[in-house]
C-alpha positions as a Markdown table, in Angstrom:
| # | Residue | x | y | z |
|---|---|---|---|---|
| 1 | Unk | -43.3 | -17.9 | 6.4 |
| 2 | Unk | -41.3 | -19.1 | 8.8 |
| 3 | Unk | -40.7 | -22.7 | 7.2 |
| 4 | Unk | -39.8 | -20.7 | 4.0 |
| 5 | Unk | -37.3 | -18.8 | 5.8 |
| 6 | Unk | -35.3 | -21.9 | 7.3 |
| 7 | Unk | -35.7 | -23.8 | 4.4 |
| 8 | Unk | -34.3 | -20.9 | 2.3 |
| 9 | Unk | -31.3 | -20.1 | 5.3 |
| 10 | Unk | -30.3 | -24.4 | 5.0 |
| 11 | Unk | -30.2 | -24.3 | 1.4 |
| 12 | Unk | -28.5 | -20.7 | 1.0 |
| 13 | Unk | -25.6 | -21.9 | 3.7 |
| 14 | Unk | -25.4 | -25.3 | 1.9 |
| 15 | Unk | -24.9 | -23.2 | -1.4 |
| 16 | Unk | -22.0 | -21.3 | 0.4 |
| 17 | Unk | -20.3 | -24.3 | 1.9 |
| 18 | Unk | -20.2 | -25.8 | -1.5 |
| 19 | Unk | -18.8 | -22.6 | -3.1 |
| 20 | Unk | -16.0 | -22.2 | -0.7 |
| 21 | Unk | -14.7 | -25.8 | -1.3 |
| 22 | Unk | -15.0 | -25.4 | -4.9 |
| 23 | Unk | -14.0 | -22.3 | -5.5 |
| 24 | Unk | -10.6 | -22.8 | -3.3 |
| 25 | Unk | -9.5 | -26.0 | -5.2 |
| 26 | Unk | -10.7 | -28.6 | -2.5 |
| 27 | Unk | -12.3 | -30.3 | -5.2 |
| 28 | Unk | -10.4 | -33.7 | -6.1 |
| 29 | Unk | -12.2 | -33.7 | -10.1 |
| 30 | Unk | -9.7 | -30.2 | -10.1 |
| 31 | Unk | -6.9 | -30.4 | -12.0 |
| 32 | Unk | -4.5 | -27.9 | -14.1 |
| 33 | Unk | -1.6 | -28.8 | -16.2 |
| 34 | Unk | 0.3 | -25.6 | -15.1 |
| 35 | Unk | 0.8 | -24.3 | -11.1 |
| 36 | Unk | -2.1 | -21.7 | -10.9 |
| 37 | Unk | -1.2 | -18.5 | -9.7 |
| 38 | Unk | -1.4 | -17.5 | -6.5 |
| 39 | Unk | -2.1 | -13.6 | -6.5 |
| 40 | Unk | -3.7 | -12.7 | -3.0 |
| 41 | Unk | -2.3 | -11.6 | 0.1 |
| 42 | Unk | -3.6 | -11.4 | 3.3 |
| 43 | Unk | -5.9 | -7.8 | 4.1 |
| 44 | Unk | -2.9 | -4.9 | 4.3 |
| 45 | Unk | -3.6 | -1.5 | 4.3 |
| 46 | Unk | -1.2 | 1.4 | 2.7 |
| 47 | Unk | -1.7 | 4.8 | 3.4 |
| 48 | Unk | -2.6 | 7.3 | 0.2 |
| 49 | Unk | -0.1 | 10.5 | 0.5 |
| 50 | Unk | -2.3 | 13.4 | -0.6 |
| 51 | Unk | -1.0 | 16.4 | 1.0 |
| 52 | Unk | 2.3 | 18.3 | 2.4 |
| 53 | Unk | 0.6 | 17.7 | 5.9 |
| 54 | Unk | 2.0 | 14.1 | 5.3 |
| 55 | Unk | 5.0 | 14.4 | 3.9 |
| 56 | Unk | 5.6 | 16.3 | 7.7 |
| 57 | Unk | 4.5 | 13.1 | 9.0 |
| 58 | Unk | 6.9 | 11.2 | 7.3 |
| 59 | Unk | 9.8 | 13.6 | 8.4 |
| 60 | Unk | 8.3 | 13.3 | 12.0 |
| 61 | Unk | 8.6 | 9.1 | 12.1 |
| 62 | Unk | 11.6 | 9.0 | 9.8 |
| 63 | Unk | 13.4 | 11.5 | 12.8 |
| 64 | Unk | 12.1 | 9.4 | 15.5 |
| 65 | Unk | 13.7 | 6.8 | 14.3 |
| 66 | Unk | 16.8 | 8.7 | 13.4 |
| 67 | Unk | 17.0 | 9.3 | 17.2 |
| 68 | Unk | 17.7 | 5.6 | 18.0 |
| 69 | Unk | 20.9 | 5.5 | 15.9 |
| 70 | Unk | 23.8 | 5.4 | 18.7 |
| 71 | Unk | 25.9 | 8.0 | 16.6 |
| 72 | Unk | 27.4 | 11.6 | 18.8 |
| 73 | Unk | 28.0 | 13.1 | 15.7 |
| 74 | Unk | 25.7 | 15.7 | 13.9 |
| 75 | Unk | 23.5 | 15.1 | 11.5 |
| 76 | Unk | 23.7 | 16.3 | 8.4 |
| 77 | Unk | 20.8 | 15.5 | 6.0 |
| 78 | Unk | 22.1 | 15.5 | 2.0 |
| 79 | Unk | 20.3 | 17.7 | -0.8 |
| 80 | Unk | 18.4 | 15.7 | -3.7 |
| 81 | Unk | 20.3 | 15.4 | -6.6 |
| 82 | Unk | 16.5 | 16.4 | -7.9 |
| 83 | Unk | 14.8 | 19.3 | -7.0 |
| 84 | Unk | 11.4 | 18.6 | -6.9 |
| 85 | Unk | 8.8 | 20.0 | -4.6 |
| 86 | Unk | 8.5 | 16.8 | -2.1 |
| 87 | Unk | 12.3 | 16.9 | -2.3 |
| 88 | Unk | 12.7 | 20.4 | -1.3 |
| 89 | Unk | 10.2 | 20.6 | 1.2 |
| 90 | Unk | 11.1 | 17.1 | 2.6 |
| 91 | Unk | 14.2 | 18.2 | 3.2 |
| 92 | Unk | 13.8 | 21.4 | 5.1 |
| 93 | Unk | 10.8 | 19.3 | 7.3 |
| 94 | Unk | 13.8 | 17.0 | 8.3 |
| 95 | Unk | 16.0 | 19.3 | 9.4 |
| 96 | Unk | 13.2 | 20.9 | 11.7 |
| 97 | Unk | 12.0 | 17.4 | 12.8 |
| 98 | Unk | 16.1 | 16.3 | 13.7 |
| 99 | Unk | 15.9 | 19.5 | 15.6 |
| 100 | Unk | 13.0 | 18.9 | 17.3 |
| 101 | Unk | 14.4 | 15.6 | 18.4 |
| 102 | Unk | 17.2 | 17.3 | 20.2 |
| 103 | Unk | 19.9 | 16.1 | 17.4 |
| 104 | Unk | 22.5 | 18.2 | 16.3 |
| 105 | Unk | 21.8 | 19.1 | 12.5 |
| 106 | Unk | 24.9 | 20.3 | 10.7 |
| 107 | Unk | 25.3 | 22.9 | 8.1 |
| 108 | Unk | 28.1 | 20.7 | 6.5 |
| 109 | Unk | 28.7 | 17.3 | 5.5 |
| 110 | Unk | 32.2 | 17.5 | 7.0 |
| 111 | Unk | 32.7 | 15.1 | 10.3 |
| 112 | Unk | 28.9 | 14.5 | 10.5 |
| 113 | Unk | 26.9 | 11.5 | 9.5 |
| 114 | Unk | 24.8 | 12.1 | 6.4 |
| 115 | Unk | 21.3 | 11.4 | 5.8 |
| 116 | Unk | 20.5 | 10.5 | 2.4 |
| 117 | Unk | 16.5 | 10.1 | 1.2 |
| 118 | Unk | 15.7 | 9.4 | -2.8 |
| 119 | Unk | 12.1 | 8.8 | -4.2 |
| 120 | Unk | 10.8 | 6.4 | -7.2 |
| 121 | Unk | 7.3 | 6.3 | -8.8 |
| 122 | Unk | 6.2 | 3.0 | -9.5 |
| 123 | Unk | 3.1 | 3.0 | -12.4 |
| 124 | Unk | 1.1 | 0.2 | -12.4 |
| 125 | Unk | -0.5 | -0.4 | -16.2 |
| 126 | Unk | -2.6 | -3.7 | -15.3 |
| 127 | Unk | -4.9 | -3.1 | -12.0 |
| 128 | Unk | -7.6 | -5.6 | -13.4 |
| 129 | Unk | -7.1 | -8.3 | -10.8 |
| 130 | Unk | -7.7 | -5.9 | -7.7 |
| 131 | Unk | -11.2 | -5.4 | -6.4 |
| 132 | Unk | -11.6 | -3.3 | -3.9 |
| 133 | Unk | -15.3 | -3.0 | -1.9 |
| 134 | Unk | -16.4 | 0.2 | -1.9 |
| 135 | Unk | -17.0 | 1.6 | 1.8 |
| 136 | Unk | -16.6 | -2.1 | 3.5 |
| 137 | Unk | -14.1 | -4.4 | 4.5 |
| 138 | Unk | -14.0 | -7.8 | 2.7 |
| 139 | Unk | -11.9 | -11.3 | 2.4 |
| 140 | Unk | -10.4 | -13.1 | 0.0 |
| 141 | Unk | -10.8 | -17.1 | 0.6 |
| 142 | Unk | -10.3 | -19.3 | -2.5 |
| 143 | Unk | -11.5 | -17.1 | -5.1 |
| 144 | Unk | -14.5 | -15.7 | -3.4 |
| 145 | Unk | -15.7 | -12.6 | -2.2 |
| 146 | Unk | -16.6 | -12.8 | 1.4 |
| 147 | Unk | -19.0 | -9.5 | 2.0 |
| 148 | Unk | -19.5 | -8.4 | 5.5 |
| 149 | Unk | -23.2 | -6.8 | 6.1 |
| 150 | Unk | -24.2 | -7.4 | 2.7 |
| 151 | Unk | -27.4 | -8.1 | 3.6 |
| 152 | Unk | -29.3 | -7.1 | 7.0 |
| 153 | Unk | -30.2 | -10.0 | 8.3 |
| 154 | Unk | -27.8 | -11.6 | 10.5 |
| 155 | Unk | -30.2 | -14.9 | 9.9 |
| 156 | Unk | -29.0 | -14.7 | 6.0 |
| 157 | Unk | -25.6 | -13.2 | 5.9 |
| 158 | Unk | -24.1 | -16.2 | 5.9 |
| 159 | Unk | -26.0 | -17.5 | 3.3 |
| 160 | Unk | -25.7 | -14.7 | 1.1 |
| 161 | Unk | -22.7 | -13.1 | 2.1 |
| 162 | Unk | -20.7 | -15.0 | -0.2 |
| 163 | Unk | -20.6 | -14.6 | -3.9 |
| 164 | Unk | -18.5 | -15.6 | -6.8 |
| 165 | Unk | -16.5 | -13.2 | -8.2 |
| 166 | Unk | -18.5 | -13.0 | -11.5 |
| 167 | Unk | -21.8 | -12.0 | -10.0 |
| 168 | Unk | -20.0 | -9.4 | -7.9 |
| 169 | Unk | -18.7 | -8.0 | -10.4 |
| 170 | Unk | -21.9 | -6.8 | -11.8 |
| 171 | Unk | -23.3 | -5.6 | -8.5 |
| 172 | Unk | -21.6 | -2.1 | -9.0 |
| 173 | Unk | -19.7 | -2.8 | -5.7 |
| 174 | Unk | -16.3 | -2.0 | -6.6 |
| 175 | Unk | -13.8 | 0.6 | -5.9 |
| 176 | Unk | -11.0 | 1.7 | -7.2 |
| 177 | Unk | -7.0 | 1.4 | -6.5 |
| 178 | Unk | -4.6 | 4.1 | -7.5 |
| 179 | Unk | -2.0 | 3.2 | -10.2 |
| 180 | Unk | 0.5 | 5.0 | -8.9 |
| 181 | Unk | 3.2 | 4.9 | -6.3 |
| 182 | Unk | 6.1 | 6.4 | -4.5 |
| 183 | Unk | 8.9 | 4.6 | -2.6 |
| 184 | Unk | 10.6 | 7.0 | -0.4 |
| 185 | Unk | 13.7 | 5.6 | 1.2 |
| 186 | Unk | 16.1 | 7.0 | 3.6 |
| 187 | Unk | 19.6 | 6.2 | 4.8 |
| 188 | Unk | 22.1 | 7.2 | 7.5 |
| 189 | Unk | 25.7 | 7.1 | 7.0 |
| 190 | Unk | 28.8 | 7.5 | 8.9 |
| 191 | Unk | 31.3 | 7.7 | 6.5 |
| 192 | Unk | 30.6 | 4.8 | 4.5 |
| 193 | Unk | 29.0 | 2.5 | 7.1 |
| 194 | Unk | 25.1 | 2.5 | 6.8 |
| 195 | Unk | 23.5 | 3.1 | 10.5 |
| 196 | Unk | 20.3 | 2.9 | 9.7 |
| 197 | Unk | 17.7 | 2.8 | 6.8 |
| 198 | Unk | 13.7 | 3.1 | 6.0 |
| 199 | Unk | 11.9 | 2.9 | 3.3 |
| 200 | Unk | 8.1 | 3.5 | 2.9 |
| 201 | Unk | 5.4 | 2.7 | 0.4 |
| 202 | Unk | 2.6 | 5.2 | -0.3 |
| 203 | Unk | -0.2 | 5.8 | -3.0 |
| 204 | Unk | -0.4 | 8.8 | -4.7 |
| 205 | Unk | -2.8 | 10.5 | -7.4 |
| 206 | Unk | -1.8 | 9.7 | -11.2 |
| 207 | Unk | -1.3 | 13.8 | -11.4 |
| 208 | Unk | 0.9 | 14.2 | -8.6 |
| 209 | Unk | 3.7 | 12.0 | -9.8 |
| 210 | Unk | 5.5 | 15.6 | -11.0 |
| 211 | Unk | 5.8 | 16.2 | -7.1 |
| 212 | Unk | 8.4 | 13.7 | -6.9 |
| 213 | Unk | 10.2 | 12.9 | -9.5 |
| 214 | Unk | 10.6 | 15.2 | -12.6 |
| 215 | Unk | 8.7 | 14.7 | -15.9 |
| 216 | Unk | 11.4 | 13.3 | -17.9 |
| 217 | Unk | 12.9 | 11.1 | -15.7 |
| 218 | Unk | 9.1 | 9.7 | -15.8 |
| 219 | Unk | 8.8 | 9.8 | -19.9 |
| 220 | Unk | 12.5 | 8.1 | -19.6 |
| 221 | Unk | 10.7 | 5.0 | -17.8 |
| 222 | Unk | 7.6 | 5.2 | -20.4 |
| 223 | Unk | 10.1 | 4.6 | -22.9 |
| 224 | Unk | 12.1 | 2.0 | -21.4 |
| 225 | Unk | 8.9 | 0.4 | -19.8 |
| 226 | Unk | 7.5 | -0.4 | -23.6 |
């Protein structure tokens, strides 16, 4: 059993050296008429904004960072020209966050720098080219899927460990990435010189886009989107 085994690890590690150099174009016989896209990254993460609880958290960094702006003035943080329920609550969560900070928070705009935040929902429409791994960790490297602890043992994960994309596929493996998005930026201003500014990327669920930005503003993008 033992031959077996070593003659199955040499071949299986042979298979995955020569997928690896095929599969990420280090074959001289390649050749394309056209550049071939490029679509992957390296490994990010983005956080997935589900609750009020984070929208706190936002208010919390966005304020810390708000304290390193070298301005004596106060602080007075601008109303959405939407209201919405992140705007509203976001918002009020600043203004205790500022506080908390030891900043001066101003009633009025008048004499005080102005902090300005808006939101935009991005929908995706064509996810087809993202696979996630559900519950694992994973790397892209030349159009393979390099599967950490795929299989148990250590002896034949590297063997087996990697896979071409078409016979992953069909394992059941794969997750699934929101389609939608919010971009929340936010400003500083004293008078009109810009002091500081943030923006931040989160996902968010498909029926929560309502939160942010109102529902025909969104079918207004639809429309113009088609």
């Amino acid at each position: 059993m033992s031959v077996i085994k070593s003659i199955f690890n040499k071949s299986a590690l042979l298979f995955s050296a020569v997928a690896v150099m095929f599969l990420s174009g280090c074959s001289p016989t390649l050749q394309s008429k056209a550049p071939v896209p490029d679509e992957f990254y390296p490994l990010t993460h983005q956080k997935h904004m589900q609750a009020a609880h984070h929208w706190r958290v936002l208010a919390e960094d966005v304020s810390k960072q708000i304290s390193t702006v070298n301005t004596e003035k106060s602080i007075y943080v601008s109303e959405a020209s939407d209201t919405t329920p992140f705007n509203s609550a976001f918002r009020n969560m600043l203004i205790t966050q500022l506080h908390k900070s030891g900043l001066k928070v101003s009633r009025e705009n008048n004499l005080a720098s102005v902090l300005e935040f808006n939101t935009q929902i991005i929908k995706h429409k064509d996810r087809s080219t993202i696979m996630p791994i559900k519950g694992s960790s994973f790397a892209l490297l030349g159009g393979t899927l390099a599967i950490a602890k795929l299989v148990g043992d250590a002896s034949l994960t590297t063997g087996l460990a990697i896979l071409t994309a078409a016979d992953y596929a069909s394992s059941g493996l794969f997750g699934s990435y929101p389609v939608t998005e919010v971009i929340i930026t936010t400003s500083i201003y004293d008078g009109n010189s810009l002091l500081k500014a943030t923006t931040d990327v989160y996902y968010i669920g498909e029926g929560d886009a309502d939160h942010y930005q109102k529902e025909d503003q969104m079918k207004n993008l639809q429309v113009v989107s088609k």
